[in-house]
C-alpha positions, 0 to 999 in steps of 0.5 A: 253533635247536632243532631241524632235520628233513629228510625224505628221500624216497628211504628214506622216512625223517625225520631229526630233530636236536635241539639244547638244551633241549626242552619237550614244547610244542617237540616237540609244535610240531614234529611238527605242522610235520612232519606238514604238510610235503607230503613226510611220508608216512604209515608214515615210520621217524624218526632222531632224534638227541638227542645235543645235547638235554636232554630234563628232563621229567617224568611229566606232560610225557611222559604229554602226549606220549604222548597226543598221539602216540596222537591222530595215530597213524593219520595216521602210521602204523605206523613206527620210532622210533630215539632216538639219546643219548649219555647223562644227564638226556635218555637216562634220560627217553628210556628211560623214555619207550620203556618207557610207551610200550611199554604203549599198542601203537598201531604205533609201535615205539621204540627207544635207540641210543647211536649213529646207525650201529646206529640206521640199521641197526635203521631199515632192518631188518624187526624 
């Protein structure tokens, strides 16, 4: 299995894992499933840990992503992204992800952790 989610209610808050290699089809995949469950809400903050995943994409795969989240930000709203990696090809790309988009502010903020306890903490925090 790629890939689990719950979403719990109670923090409005999705949590994401991910598990070996991930194209952009596969997160793009996802997010759809996300967005149709009945309990996503708009404006939900996201753990998500990548600690497990490779994310090897390049510009063009990032830049596919990148418009498909500018497509669906109003119906998610303004919401925090926390990007938890422990390292190689997966957290380079995840940085570079966060800088470009970075340039496009559509009320998305991301941000990289190393691990999920200041992840949750910066989730829960009004910056």
């Amino acid at each position: 299995m790629k890939s689990q989610y719950y979403i719990d209610e109670t923090k409005s808050l999705l949590v994401l894992k991910r598990v070996g290699p991930i194209s952009v089809d596969d997160d793009i995949a996802l997010h759809k499933v996300i967005l149709a469950d009945p309990k996503f809400r708009k404006g939900m903050n996201s753990l998500i840990d990548m600690t497990d995943a490779t994310y090897d994409w390049g510009l063009q795969e990032m830049d596919q992503f990148r418009t498909y989240i500018n497509a669906v930000a109003k119906q998610i709203g303004a919401r925090k992204w926390a990007l938890v990696s422990n390292g190689g090809v997966t957290q380079a790309n995840a940085k570079l992800f966060t800088v470009l988009h970075d340039l496009q502010p559509h009320g998305l903020a991301i941000k990289l952790f190393s691990n999920k306890f200041e992840a949750i903490k910066w989730l829960g925090s009004e910056e």
